[in-house]
C-alpha positions in Angstrom: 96.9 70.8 114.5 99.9 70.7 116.4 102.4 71.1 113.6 100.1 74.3 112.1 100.3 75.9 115.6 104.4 75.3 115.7 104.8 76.4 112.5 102.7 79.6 113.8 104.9 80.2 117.0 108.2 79.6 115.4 107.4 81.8 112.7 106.5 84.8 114.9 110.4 84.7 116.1 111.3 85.0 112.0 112.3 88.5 110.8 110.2 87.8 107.8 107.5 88.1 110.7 108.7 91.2 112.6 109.5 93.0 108.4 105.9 93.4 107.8 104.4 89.2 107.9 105.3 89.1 104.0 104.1 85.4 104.9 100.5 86.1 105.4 100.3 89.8 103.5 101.3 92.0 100.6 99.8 95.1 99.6 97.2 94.8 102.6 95.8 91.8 101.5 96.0 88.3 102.3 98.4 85.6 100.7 97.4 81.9 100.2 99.4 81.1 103.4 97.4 83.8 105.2 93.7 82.9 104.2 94.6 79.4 105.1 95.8 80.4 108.5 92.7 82.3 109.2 90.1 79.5 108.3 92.1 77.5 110.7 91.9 80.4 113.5 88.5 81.1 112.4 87.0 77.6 113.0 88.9 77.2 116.1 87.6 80.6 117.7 83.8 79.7 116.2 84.1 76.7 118.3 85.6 78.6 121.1 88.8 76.6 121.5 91.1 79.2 121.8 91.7 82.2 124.3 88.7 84.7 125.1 90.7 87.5 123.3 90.4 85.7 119.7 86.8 86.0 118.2 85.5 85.0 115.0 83.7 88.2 113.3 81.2 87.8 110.6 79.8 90.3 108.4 77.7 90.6 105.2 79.6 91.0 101.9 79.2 94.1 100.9 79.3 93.1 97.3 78.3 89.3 97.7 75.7 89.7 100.5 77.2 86.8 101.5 78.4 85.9 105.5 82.3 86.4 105.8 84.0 85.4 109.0 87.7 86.7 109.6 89.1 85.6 113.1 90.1 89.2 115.1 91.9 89.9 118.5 89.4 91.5 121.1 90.9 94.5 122.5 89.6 95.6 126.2 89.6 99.1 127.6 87.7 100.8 130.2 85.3 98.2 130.2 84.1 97.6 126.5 85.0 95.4 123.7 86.9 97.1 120.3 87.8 95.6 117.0 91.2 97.1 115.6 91.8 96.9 111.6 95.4 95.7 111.6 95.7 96.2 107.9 93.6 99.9 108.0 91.5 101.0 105.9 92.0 98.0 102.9 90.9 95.4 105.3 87.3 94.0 103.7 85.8 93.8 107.3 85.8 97.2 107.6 84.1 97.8 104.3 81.4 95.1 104.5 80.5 96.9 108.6 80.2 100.4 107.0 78.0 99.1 104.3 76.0 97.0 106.8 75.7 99.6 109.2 77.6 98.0 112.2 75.8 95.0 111.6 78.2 91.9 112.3 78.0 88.8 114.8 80.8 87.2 116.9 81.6 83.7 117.4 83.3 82.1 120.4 81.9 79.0 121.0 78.4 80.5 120.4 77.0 83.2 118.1 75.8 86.9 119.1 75.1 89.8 117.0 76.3 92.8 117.7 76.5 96.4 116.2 80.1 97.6 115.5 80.1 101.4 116.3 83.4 103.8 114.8 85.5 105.4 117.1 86.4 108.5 116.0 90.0 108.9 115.0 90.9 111.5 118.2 89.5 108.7 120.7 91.6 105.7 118.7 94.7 106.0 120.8 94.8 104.4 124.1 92.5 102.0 122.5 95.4 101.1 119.8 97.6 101.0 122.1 95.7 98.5 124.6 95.4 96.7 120.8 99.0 96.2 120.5 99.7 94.9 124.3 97.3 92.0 122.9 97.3 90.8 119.4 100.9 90.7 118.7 100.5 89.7 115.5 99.2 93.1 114.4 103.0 94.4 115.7 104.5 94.3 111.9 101.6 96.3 110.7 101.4 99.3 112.7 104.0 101.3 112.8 104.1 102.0 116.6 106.1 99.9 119.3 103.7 98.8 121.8 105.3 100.1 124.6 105.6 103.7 123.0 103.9 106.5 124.5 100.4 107.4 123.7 101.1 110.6 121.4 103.1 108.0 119.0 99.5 106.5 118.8 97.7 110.0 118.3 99.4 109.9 115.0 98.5 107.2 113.5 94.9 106.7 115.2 93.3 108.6 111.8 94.7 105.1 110.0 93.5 102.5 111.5 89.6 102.1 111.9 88.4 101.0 115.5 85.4 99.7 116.2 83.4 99.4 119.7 81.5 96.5 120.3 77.8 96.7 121.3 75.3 94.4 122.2 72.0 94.0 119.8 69.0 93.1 122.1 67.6 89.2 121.4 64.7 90.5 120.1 65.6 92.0 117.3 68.5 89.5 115.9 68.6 87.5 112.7 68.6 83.8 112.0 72.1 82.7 110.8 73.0 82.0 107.4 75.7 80.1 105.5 79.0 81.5 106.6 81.9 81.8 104.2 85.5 82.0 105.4 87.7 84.3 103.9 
């Protein structure tokens, strides 16, 4: 475990990193490399060993009806939780919410569902920007400094989904299924 994390933090210094993470994705997708990387931050964060701000998020397959889990960086602002779609609109997640209706749970340490609600693109901004303060690994794929001003994030909010996270009352949840990792 501690060679896979200094590979991690060393690697975030590379310019192979700061070009676009060509390690971990092409075309919007993720590489071998990456989708071993995120079972190993997705089991961590379902067993809530790492920092509050990384979450394990699993959704139905929209085509397998299967469980996915990705592991995602929790944005904060004004109060409530959002989920940011580094990658845009290509990123599965996103797909398998829309077709589930919001439908998804979140693991850290336990499990909860919770109903994934869409921003609407003229609201995205400051929350993209509070995005970037956080999950510096989504730096390489937007193309917006973090400390830029909030109109550089007004034009580029239509291109990245967000999502705000609400609670689903315990009466109404689901038992848990198998979960695959993607």
């Amino acid at each position: 475990m501690a060679a896979f994390l200094s590979f991690e933090l060393l690697y975030h210094r590379t310019d192979a990193f700061r070009r676009g993470n060509r390690l971990y994705y092409r075309n919007g997708r993720a590489t071998l490399p990456g989708r071993v990387f995120a079972r190993f931050w997705t089991s961590l964060a379902r067993l809530g060993l790492v920092p509050s701000v990384l979450i394990s998020l699993e959704t139905v397959g929209a085509k397998s009806g299967q469980r996915r889990a990705v592991p995602m960086v929790l944005a904060r602002h004004q109060g409530d939780g959002y989920l940011v779609s580094m990658l845009g609109e290509r990123s599965p997640w996103v797909h398998n919410v829309r077709a589930a209706g919001g439908q998804a749970w979140i693991r850290q340490g336990s499990v909860r569902e919770v109903r994934l609600v869409e921003v609407a693109a003229a609201e995205r901004a400051p929350i993209l920007k509070t995005y970037l303060a956080v999950a510096a690994a989504a730096r390489p794929h937007i193309p917006v400094a973090p400390g830029a001003p909030l109109e550089s994030f007004e034009g580029i909010a239509a291109a990245y989904p967000v999502f705000r996270i609400e609670r689903v009352p315990s009466a109404s949840r689901v038992a848990e299924g198998p979960v695959t990792q993607t």
